[in-house]
C-alpha positions in Angstrom: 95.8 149.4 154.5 92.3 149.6 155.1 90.2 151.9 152.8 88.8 154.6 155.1 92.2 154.9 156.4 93.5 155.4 152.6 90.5 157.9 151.5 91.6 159.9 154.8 95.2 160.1 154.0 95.3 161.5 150.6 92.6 163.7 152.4 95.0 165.4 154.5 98.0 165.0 151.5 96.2 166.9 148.9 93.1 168.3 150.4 89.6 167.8 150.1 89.5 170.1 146.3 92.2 168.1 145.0 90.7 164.3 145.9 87.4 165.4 143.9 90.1 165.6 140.9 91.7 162.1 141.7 90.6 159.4 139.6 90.7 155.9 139.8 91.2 153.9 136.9 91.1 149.8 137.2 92.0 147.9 134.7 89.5 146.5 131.8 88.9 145.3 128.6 88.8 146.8 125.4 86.4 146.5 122.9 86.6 144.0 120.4 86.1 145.2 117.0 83.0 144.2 113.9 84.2 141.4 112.2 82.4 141.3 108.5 81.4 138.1 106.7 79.5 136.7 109.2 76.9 133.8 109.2 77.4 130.6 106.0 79.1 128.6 108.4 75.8 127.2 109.2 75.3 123.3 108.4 72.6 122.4 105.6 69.1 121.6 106.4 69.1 118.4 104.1 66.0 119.3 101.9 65.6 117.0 99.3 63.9 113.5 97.9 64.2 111.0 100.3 62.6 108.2 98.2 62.9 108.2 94.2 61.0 106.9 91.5 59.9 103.2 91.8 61.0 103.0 95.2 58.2 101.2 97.9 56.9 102.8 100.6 54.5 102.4 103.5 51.7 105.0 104.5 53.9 107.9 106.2 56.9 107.7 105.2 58.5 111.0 103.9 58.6 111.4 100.2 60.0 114.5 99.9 61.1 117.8 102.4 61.3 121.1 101.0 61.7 125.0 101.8 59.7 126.3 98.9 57.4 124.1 96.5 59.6 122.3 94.3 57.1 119.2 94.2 54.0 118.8 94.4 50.9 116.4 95.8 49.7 113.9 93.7 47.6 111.0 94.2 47.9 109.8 97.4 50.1 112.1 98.8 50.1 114.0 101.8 51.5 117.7 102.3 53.2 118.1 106.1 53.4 121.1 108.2 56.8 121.9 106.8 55.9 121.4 103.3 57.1 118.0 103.2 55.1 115.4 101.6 54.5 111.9 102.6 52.6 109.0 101.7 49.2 108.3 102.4 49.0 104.5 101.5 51.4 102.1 100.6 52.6 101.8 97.2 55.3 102.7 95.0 56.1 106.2 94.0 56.3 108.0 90.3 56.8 111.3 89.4 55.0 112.9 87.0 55.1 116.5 84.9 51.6 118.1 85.1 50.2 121.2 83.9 49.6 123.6 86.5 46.0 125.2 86.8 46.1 127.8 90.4 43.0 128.4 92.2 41.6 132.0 90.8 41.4 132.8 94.8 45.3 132.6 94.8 46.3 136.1 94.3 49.8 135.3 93.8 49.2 132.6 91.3 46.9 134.2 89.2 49.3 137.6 89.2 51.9 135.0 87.8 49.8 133.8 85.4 48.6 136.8 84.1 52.0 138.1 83.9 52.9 134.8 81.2 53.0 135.5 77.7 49.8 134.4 75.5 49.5 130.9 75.3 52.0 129.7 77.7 51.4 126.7 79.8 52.7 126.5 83.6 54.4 122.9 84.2 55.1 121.6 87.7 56.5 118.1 89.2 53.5 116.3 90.7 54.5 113.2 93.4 52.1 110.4 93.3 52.0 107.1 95.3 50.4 104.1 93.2 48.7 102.0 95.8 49.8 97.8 95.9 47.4 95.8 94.6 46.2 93.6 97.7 46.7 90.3 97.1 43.3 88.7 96.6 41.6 87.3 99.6 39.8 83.8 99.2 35.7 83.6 100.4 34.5 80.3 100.7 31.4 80.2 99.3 29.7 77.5 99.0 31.4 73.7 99.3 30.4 70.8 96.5 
């Protein structure tokens, strides 16, 4: 059937008070429902050293990548956009316990340290790249 034909037969069936009544229902889907729990399936973002202590390693390679400062720069040692810290020369790499003196224009530093009991001393992990000694280059001088 063709739909004007339909619309003008329950017309004349029921009359034009009654079709304003008539609904018409098609068939759909119901709503799904919450689901708690969500979210930790999530793989990890591999943070972490990526070279230890003693290891070798060139001018930019990554030493370290990290969310929150865990270590520190030290001697020839870069910090990244991210946080992450890389080399700056080539050299091998140690790891050192320093104590910790923040800038008195970091208000969040000096709030911690303020906060410390009397006498206390802030320790943090300091990453350091010892430069290769280049081996020594021979200059003629002067011939006998």
């Amino acid at each position: 059937m063709v739909p004007g034909t339909l619309r003008t037969c329950v017309t004349t069936l029921l009359g034009p008070a009654q079709v304003a009544s008539l609904a018409v229902r098609y068939a759909s889907k119901k709503t799904g429902g919450s689901s708690k729990n969500l979210g930790g399936k999530s793989p990890g973002k591999r943070f972490g050293l990526k070279k230890m202590e003693g290891h070798y390693v060139h001018a930019g390679n990554i030493l370290a990548t990290q969310r929150h400062f865990r270590w520190h720069p030290g001697a020839h040692v870069g910090l990244g956009r991210k946080k992450y810290l890389y080399a700056l020369e080539e050299g091998t790499v140690r790891f050192t316990k320093e104590v910790y003196v923040p800038s008195p224009n970091n208000v969040e530093a000096v709030d911690l340290v303020t906060r410390l009991p009397k006498g206390a001393v802030l320790y943090k992990t300091f990453v350091h790249v010892v430069p290769a000694k280049p081996e020594g280059t021979f200059k003629l001088v002067a011939m006998l």
